[in-house]
C-alpha positions as CSV (number, residue, x, y, z in Angstrom):
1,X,-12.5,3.9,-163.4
2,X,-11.6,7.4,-162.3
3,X,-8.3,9.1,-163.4
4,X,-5.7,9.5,-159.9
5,X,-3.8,12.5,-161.0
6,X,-1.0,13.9,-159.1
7,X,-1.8,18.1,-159.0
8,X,0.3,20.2,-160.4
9,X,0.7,22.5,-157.3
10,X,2.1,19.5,-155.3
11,X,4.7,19.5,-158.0
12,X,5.9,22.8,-156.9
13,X,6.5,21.9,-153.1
14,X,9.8,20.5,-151.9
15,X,10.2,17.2,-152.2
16,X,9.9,14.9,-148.7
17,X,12.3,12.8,-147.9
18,X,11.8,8.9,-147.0
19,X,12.8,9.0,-143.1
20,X,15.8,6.9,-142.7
21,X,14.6,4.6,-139.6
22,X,11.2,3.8,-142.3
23,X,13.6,2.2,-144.4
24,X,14.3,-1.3,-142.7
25,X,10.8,-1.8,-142.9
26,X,10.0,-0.6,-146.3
27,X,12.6,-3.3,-147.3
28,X,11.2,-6.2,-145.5
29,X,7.8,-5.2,-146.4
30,X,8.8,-6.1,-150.0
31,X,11.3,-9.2,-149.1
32,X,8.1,-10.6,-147.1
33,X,5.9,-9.8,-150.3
34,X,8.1,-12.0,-152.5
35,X,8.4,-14.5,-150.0
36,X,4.4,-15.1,-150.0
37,X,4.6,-15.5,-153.4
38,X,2.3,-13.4,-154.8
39,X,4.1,-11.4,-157.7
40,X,5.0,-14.8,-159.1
41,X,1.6,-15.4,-161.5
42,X,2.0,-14.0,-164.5
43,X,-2.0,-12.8,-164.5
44,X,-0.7,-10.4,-161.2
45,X,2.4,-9.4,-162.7
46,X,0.1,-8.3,-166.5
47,X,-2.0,-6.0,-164.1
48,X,0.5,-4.7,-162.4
49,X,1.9,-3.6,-165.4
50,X,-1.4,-2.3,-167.5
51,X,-2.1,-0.5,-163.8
52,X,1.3,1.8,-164.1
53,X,0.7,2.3,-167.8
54,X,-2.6,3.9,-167.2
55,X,-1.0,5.5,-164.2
56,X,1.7,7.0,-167.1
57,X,-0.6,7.8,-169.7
58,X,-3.3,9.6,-166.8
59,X,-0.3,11.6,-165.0
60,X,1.3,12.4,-168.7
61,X,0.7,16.4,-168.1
62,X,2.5,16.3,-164.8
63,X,5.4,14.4,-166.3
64,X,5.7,17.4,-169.1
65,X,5.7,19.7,-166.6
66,X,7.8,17.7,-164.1
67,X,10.1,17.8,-166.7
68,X,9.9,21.3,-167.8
69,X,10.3,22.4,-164.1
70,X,13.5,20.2,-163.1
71,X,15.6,21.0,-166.4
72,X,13.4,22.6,-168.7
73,X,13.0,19.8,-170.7
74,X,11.2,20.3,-174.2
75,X,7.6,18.7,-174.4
76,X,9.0,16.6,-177.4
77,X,11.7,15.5,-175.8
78,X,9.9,14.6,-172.6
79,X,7.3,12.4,-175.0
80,X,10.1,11.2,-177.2
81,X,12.3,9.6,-174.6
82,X,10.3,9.4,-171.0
83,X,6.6,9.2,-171.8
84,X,6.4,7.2,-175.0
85,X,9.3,5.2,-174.3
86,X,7.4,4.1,-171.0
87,X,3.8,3.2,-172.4
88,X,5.5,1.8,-175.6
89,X,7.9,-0.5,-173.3
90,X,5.0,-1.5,-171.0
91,X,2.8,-2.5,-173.9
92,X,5.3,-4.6,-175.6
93,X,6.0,-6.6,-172.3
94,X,2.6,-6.9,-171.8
95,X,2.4,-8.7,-175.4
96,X,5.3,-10.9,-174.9
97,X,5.3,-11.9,-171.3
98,X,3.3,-15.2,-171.9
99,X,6.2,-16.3,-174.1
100,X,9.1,-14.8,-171.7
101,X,7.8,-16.9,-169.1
102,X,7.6,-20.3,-170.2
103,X,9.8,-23.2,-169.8
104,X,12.6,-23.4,-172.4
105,X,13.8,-27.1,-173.5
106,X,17.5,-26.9,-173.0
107,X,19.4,-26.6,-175.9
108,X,22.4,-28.9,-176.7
109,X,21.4,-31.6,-174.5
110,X,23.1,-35.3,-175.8
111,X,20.8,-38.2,-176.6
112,X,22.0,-40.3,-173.3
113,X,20.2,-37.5,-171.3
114,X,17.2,-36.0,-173.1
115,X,15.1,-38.9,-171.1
116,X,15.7,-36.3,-167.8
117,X,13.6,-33.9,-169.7
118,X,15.8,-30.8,-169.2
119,X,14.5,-27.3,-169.6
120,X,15.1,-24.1,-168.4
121,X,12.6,-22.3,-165.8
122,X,12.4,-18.6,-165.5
123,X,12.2,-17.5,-162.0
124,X,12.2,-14.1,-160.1
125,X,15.5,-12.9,-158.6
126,X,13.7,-11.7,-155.6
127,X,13.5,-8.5,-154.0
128,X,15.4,-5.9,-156.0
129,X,16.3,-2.5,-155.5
130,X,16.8,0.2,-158.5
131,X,18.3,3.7,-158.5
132,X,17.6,6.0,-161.1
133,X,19.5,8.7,-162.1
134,X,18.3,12.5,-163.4
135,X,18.9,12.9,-167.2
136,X,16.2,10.9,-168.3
137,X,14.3,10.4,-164.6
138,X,11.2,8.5,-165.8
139,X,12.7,6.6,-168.4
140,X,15.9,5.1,-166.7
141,X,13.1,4.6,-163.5
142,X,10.6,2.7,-165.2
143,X,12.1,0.7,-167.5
144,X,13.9,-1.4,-165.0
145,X,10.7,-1.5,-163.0
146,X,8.8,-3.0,-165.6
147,X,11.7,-5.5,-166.0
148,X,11.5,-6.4,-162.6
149,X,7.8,-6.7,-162.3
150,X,7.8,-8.6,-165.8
151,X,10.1,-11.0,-163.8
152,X,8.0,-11.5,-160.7
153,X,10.1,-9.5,-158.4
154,X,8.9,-7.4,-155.9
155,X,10.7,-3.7,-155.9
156,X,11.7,-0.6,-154.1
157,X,12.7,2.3,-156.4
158,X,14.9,4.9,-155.7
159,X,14.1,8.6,-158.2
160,X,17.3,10.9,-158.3
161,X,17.0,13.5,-155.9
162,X,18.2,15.9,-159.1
163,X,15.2,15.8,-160.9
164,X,12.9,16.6,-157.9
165,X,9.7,17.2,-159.6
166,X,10.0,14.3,-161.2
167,X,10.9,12.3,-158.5
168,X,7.5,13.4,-157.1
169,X,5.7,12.3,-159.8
170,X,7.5,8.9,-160.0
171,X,6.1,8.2,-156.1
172,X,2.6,9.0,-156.8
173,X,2.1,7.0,-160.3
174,X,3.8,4.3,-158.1
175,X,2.2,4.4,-154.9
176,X,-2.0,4.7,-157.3
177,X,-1.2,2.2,-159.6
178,X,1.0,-0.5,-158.1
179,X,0.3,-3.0,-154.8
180,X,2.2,-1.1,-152.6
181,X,3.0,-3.8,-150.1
182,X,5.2,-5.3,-153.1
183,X,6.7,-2.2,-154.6
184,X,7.3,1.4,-153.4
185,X,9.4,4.2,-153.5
186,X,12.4,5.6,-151.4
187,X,13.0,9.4,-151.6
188,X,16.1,10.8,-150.4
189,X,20.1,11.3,-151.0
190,X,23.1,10.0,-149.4
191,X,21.6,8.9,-146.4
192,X,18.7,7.2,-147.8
193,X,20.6,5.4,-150.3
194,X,23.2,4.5,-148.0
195,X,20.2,3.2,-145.6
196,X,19.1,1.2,-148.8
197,X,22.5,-0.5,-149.5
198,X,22.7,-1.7,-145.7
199,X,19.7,-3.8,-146.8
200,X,19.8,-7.1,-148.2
201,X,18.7,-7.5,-151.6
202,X,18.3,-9.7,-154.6
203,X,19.4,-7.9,-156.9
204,X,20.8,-3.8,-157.3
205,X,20.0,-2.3,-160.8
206,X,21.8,1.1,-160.9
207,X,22.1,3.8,-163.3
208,X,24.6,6.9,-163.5
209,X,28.2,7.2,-162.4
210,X,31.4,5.3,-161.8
211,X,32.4,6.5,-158.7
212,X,28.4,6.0,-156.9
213,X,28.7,2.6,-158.7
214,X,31.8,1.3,-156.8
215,X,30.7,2.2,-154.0
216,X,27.5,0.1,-154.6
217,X,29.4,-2.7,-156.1
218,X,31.4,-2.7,-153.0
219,X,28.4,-2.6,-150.7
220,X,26.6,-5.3,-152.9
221,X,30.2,-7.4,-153.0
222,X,29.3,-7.5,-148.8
223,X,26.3,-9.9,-149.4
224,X,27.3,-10.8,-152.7
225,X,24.4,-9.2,-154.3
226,X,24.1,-9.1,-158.1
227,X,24.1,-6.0,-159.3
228,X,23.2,-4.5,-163.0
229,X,25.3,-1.4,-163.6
230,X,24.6,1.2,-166.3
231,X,27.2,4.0,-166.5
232,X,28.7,6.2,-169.1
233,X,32.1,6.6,-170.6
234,X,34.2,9.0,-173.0
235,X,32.6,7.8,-176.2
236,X,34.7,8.3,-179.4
237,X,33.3,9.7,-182.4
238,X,35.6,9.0,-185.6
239,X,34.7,10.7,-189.0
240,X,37.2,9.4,-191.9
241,X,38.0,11.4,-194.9
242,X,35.5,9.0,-196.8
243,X,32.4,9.5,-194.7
244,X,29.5,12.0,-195.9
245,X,30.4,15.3,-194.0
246,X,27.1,16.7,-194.0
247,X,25.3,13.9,-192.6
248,X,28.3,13.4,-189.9
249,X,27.8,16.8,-188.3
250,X,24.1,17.1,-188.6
251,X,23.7,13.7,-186.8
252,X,27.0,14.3,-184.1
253,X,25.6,17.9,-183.3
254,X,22.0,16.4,-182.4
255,X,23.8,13.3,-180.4
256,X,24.7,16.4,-178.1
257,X,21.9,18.9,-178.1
258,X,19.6,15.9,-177.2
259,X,18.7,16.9,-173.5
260,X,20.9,19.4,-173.7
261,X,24.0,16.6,-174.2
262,X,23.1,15.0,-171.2
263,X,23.0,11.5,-172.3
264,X,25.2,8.8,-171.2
265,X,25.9,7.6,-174.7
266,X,26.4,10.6,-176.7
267,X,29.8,11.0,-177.6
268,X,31.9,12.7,-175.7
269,X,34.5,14.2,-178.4
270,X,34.5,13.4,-182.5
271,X,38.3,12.8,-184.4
272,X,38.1,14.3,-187.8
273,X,40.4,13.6,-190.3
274,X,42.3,16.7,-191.1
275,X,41.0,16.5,-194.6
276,X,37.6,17.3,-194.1
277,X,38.2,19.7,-190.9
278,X,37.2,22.7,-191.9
279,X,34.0,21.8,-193.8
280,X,33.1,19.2,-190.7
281,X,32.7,22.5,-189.2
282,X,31.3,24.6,-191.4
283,X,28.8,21.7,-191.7
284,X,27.8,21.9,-188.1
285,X,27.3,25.4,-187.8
286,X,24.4,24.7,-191.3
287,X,23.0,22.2,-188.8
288,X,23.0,24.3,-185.5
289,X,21.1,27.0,-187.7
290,X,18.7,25.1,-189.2
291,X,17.9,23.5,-186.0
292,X,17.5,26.6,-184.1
293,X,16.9,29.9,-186.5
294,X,15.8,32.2,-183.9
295,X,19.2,31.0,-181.5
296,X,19.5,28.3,-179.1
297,X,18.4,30.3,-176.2
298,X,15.2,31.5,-177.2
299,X,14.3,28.3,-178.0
300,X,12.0,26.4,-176.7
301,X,13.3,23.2,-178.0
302,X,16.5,23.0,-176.4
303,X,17.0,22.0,-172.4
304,X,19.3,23.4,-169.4
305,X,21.6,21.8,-166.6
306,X,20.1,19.9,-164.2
307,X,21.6,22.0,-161.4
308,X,24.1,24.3,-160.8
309,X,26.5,22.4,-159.5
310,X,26.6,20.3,-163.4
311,X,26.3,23.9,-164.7
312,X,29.5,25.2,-162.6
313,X,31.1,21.9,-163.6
314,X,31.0,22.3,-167.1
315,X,31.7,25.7,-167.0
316,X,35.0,25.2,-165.8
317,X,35.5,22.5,-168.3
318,X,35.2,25.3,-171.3
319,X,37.8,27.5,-168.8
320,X,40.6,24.3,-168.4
321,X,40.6,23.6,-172.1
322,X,43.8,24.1,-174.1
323,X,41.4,24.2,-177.2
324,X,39.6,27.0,-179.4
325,X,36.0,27.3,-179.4
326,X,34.8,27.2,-183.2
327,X,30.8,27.8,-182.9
328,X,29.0,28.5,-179.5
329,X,30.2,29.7,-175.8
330,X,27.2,31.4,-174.5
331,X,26.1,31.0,-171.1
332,X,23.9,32.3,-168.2
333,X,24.0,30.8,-164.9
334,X,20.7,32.2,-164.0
335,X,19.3,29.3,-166.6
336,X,21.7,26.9,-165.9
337,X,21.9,28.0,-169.9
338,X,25.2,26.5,-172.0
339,X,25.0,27.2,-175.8
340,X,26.4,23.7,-177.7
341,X,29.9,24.6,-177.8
342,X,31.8,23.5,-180.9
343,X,36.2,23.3,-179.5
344,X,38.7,22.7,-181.5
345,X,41.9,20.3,-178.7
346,X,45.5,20.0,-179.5
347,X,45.3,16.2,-178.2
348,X,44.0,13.8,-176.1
349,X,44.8,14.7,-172.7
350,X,42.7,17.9,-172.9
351,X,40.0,18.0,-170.4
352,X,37.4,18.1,-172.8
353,X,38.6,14.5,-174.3
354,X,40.2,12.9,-170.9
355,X,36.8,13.4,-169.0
356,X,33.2,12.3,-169.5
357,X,31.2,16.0,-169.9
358,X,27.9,15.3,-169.9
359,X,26.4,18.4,-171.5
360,X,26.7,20.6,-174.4
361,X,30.1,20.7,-175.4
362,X,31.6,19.1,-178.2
363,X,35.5,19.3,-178.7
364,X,36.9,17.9,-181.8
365,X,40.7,16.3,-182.6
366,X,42.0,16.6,-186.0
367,X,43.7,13.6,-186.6
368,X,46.4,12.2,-189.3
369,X,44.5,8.8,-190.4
370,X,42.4,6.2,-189.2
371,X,45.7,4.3,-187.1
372,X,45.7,7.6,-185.3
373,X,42.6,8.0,-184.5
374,X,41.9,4.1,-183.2
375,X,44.7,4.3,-181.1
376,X,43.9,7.4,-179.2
377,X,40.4,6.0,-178.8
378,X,42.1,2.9,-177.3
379,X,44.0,5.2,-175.0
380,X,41.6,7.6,-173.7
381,X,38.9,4.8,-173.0
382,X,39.2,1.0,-173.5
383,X,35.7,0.0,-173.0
384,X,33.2,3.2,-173.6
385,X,29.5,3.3,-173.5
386,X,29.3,4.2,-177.0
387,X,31.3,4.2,-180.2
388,X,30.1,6.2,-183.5
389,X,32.2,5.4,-186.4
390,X,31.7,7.5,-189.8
391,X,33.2,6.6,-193.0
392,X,32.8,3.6,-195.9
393,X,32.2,-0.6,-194.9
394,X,36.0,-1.5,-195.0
395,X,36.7,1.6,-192.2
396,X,33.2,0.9,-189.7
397,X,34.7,-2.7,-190.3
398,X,38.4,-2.2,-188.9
399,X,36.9,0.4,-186.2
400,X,34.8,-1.8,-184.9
401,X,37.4,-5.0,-185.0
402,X,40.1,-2.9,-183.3
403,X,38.1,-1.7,-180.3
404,X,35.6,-2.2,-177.4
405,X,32.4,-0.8,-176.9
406,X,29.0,-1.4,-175.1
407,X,27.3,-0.8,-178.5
408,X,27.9,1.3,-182.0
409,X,26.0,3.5,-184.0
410,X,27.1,3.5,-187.2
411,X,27.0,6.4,-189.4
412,X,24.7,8.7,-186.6
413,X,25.1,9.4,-183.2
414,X,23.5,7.2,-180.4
415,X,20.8,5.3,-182.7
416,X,21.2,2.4,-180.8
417,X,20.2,3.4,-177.6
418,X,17.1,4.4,-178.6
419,X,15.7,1.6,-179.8
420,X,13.4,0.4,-177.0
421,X,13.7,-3.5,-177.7
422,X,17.6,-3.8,-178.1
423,X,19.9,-5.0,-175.2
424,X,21.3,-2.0,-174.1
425,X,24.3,-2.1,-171.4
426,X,28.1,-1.3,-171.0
427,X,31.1,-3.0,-170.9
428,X,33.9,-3.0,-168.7
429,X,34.1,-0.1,-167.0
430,X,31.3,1.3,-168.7
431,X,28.8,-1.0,-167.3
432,X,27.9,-4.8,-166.4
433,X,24.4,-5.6,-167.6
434,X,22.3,-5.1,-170.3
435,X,18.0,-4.5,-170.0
436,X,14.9,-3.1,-172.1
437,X,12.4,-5.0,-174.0
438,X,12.8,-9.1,-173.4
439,X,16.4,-8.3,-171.9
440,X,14.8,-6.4,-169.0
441,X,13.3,-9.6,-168.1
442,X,16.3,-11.6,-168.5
443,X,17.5,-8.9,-166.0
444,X,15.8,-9.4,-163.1
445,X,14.9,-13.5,-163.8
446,X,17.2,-16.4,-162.5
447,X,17.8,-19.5,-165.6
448,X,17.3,-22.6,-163.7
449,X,18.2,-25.5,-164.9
450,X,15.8,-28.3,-164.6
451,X,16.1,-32.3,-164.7
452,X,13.3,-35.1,-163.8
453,X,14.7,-38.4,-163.8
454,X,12.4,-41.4,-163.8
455,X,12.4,-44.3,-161.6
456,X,12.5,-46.7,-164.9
457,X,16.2,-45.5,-165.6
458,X,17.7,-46.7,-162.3
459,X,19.6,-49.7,-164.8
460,X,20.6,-47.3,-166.7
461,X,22.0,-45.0,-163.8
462,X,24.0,-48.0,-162.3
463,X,26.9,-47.1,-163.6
464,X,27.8,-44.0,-161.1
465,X,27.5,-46.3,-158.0
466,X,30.1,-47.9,-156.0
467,X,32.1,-50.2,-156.8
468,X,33.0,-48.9,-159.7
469,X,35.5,-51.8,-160.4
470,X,34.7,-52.7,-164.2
471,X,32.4,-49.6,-164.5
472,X,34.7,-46.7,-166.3
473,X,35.2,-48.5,-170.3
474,X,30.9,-48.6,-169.8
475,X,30.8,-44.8,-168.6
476,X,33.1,-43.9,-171.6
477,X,30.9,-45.8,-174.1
478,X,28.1,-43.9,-172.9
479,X,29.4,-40.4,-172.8
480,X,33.4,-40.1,-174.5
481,X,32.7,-37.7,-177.5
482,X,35.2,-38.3,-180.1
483,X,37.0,-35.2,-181.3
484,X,37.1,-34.3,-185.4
485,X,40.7,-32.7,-185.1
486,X,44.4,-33.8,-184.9
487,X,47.3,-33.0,-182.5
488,X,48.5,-30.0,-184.6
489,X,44.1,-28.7,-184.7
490,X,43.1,-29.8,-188.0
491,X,39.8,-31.0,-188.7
492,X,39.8,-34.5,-189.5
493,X,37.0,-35.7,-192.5
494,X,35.2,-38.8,-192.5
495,X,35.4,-40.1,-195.4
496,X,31.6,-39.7,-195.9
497,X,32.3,-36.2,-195.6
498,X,35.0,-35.8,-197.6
499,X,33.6,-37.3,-200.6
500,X,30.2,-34.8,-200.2
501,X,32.8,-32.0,-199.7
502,X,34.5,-32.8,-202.4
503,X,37.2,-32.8,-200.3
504,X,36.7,-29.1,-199.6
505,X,36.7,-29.6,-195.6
506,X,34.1,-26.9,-195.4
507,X,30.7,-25.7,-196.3
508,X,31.8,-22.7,-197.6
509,X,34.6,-24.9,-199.4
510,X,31.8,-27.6,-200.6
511,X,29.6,-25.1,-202.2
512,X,32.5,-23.2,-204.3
513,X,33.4,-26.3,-205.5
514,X,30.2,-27.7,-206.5
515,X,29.0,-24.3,-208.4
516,X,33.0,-24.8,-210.3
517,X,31.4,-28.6,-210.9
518,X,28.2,-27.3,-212.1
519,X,29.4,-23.8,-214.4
520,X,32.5,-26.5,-215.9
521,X,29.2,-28.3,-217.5
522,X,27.4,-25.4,-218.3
C-alpha cells in the first residue's frame, strides 16, 4: 500500500475555508451515513481506525512541522503529546474494542427479575460533531474522533482555525484514511461553526473556553443535544511547609513551560507557605537553568504563542499585576516569545490569580497556613480543572477533602492528564464529561437497557393487571425489600449476624474483634 502524504509546501499556503452553504450537506451526508447503518460493525469501525493510524504514523513529518510552523512547537513535544499520544490511543482501542462493545449483564438485578435477562447494550449516539481547540491541535482532535468511531458514530470534525497548519494536516489524514461519506472535516471560524451549531446533532464534544462553550451549550440546549465539554479553570497549586521544595519547583516550573504553559490543566498560580518562600524560589530558578543552560530563547526546546492576539493578551497580564517578577520577563513580539515568568502577588484578586493565563507565567501567593491557602482556592475557583497539592499524606488528604476538582496531581504538576487511559474531564464549570481510552467510548455510546420477557411468565406477570382487587399483599411479597435499620438509622443485626460479628455490627468491627479473640489465646 502506498504512503498518501500531505506535502510540505501545501502546508505553507493559507488555509481554505469550508464554504458556509456546503455545510447543510456535509451534515446530512454524515446523519444519512449513520442512518444506513454502516459504522455500526465493529469489523468497519477496527479499519477505520488502523486506516487513520497509518494515516498518523505516514503524515508524522508534516505534523512536526505543522507544529513547528503554527507555534513553534518542539519536535519532542509534538511526539510526546500529539503524535504518540494518537498512535498509542488508536492502538489501545483497537485492542479493547471487542470487549467495549459487548453486552454487559446488568448489575444489581433482584432474583424476581433475572428471568427478563437484563443487560446492557452499547449503541452509537449518532452523528456527532467535535471542535478542537489549538494548544494541543492533533491530540485534542483525534482523541475524541477515535472515541466516536470506536462508538459507531459517524463524525464531522472541526480543527481550530489557530493552529492553521495543523488544521491542514488534520483534513488531509482525514479525508486519505477515513470513509469520507461518514466522517469529514469542516474548516473555518465563526461562521463555519456557527453554520455547524444550526445543525442537528447527536452529540457536541467541545474543547477550549467557557465563554465559546455557553454559547454551544446554549445552541445544543435548542435541540437538546448532549454535549461533552472540556474547558479549563484557575488551577491551584499549594506547596506546604512539609513538602520537598526541590521537587515542588522543578515539577510546578515544567507544568508551565510545557507548550509554553499552554495547557488547560497546568496550574494557574502555586500558594507557598511563607516558610519555604524564598528557597521555593531559589529552587526554580536551579530548575529553569538546568532545563535551559544556553537561555530559554535560544532554545530549541521551548514553544511560543499561538498568535498574537494570546501574545498581546498575556502581555498585558504581566503590565496589570500588582506583583514583583522574581525570575523571567523577557519578551519579543516578533516571536510571539514570553520567557516563563516567575511573580511574586500580594493576594488573590490580582490578575495573575483571578484569571485563567494560559501561557508562561507563573505568579506565586505566600500564604500563612494550609486554612489559608484552601480557602483562597475555594474562593478564586470552586470547581477547577486541576488541583496540585504538595506536602505530607495527612495535608494531600485534607486538600483534597476540602475542595473540588476535575482531577489532582499529587506531588507534580499535571501527571494526570497525561495518562492516555484515565478519564479525563472537568467539573462544574470546568467541564461536563470525561473521554480517552475506554471512557472515550463511553463518550460517544448510549447504555441501553435491555429486558426479554418470555411468554412462559405471563402467571407470573398477572399480578400488574386490572382488577387489582386482592392483588397489592401478592405484589408486596414479591418485591417489598425489608430495610436493616431503625427510625433513628441504626442498623439493625440479625441475630445470625450478630453472633458471627461478635456483636461488632461491622466487618471492620468483626475482624478487630476476632484478631482480640485469637492474640487473648495466643
Amino acid at each position: 500500500m502506498t504512503q498518501d502524504l500531505i506535502s510540505m509546501a501545501s502546508i505553507a499556503t493559507e488555509l481554505k475555508y469550508t464554504p458556509v452553504d456546503t455545510i447543510p450537506g456535509i451534515a446530512a451526508g454524515v446523519r444519512n451515513a449513520f442512518n444506513s447503518h454502516k459504522t455500526k460493525p465493529i469489523e468497519f469501525r477496527l479499519l477505520q481506525l488502523r486506516k487513520l493510524y497509518w494515516g498518523i504514523k505516514d503524515n508524522e513529518a508534516a505534523i512536526v512541522e505543522a507544529c513547528k510552523r503554527d507555534f513553534g512547537k518542539p519536535t519532542f513535544e509534538t511526539y510526546l503529546s500529539e503524535i504518540d499520544w494518537c498512535e498509542n490511543d488508536i492502538v489501545f482501542v483497537t485492542q479493547n474494542l471487542q470487549k467495549w462493545v459487548k453486552d454487559e449483564t446488568a448489575p444489581d438485578i433482584p432474583l424476581a427479575n433475572k428471568l427478563l435477562q437484563p443487560k446492557i447494550r452499547k449503541d452509537p449516539l449518532g452523528a456527532v460533531l467535535i471542535i478542537g481547540t489549538y494548544n494541543f491541535p492533533m491530540n485534542l482532535a483525534i482523541t475524541p474522533l477515535v472515541g466516536a468511531i470506536a462508538a459507531g458514530c459517524t463524525a464531522i470534525l472541526k480543527p481550530s482555525e489557530n493552529a492553521p497548519s495543523v488544521a491542514k494536516v488534520l483534513q488531509h489524514i482525514v479525508e486519505t484514511s477515513l470513509d469520507v461519506s461518514c466522517y469529514g472535516v469542516v474548516q473555518g471560524a465563526v461562521p463555519e461553526t456557527s453554520a455547524l451549531l444550526d445543525e442537528k446533532w447527536d452529540k457536541i464534544f467541545y474543547t477550549g473556553g467557557v465563554n465559546v462553550a455557553k454559547i454551544i451549550a446554549k445552541k445544543a440546549a435548542e435541540t437538546l443535544t448532549p454535549v461533552t465539554l472540556e474547558l479549563g479553570g484557575r488551577n491551584p497549586a499549594i506547596v506546604t511547609k512539609n513538602a520537598n521544595v526541590r521537587l515542588a519547583a522543578k515539577r510546578l516550573l515544567w507544568g508551565k513551560i510545557m507548550n509554553a504553559g499552554q495547557v488547560c490543566i497546568s496550574q494557574n498560580y502555586t500558594m507557598v507557605d511563607k516558610e519555604i518562600l524564598d528557597p521555593f524560589i531559589a529552587e526554580m530558578k536551579g530548575a529553569l537553568k538546568q532545563f535551559f543552560p544556553e537561555g530559554v530563547k535560544e532554545s530549541e526546546d521551548f514553544a511560543r504563542i499561538i498568535n498574537g492576539r494570546q501574545w498581546s493578551r498575556l502581555k498585558k497580564m504581566l503590565e496589570d499585576t500588582k506583583g514583583k517578577i522574581v525570575i523571567g520577563g523577557d519578551m519579543d513580539e516578533s516571536q510571539r516569545y514570553l520567557e516563563p515568568t516567575v511573580i511574586l502577588v500580594n493576594g488573590p484578586n490580582d490578575p495573575l490569580i483571578a484569571e485563567e493565563s494560559f501561557g508562561p507565567l507563573l505568579p506565586i501567593l505566600p500564604v500563612e497556613d494550609l486554612d489559608t491557602a484552601i480557602r483562597i482556592a475555594n474562593e478564586v475557583h470552586r470547581t477547577p480543572l486541576g488541583l496540585y497539592p504538595f506536602g505530607n499524606k495527612q495535608e494531600v488528604a485534607r486538600i483534597m477533602r476540602e475542595t473540588q476538582s476535575g482531577g489532582v496531581s499529587v506531588n507534580d504538576a499535571l501527571f494526570h492528564g497525561t495518562i492516555p487511559t484515565l478519564p479525563f474531564g472537568g467539573v462544574g464549570d470546568s467541564g461536563q464529561g470525561a473521554y480517552r481510552g475506554r471512557a472515550s467510548f463511553d463518550c460517544f455510546s448510549h447504555r441501553r437497557s435491555v429486558t426479554i420477557t418470555p411468554g412462559w411468565m405471563e402467571g407470573l406477570l398477572d399480578v400488574r393487571y386490572p382488577p387489582y382487587e386482592g392483588k397489592l399483599a401478592k405484589f408486596k411479597r414479591m418485591s417489598e425489600l425489608k430495610p436493616n435499620f431503625d427510625r433513628d438509622g441504626n442498623v439493625k443485626l440479625s441475630l445470625v449476624s450478630y453472633i458471627f460479628s461478635l456483636g461488632a455490627g461491622s466487618k471492620t468491627g468483626a475482624l478487630v474483634r476476632y484478631a482480640m479473640v485469637l492474640l487473648g489465646k495466643s
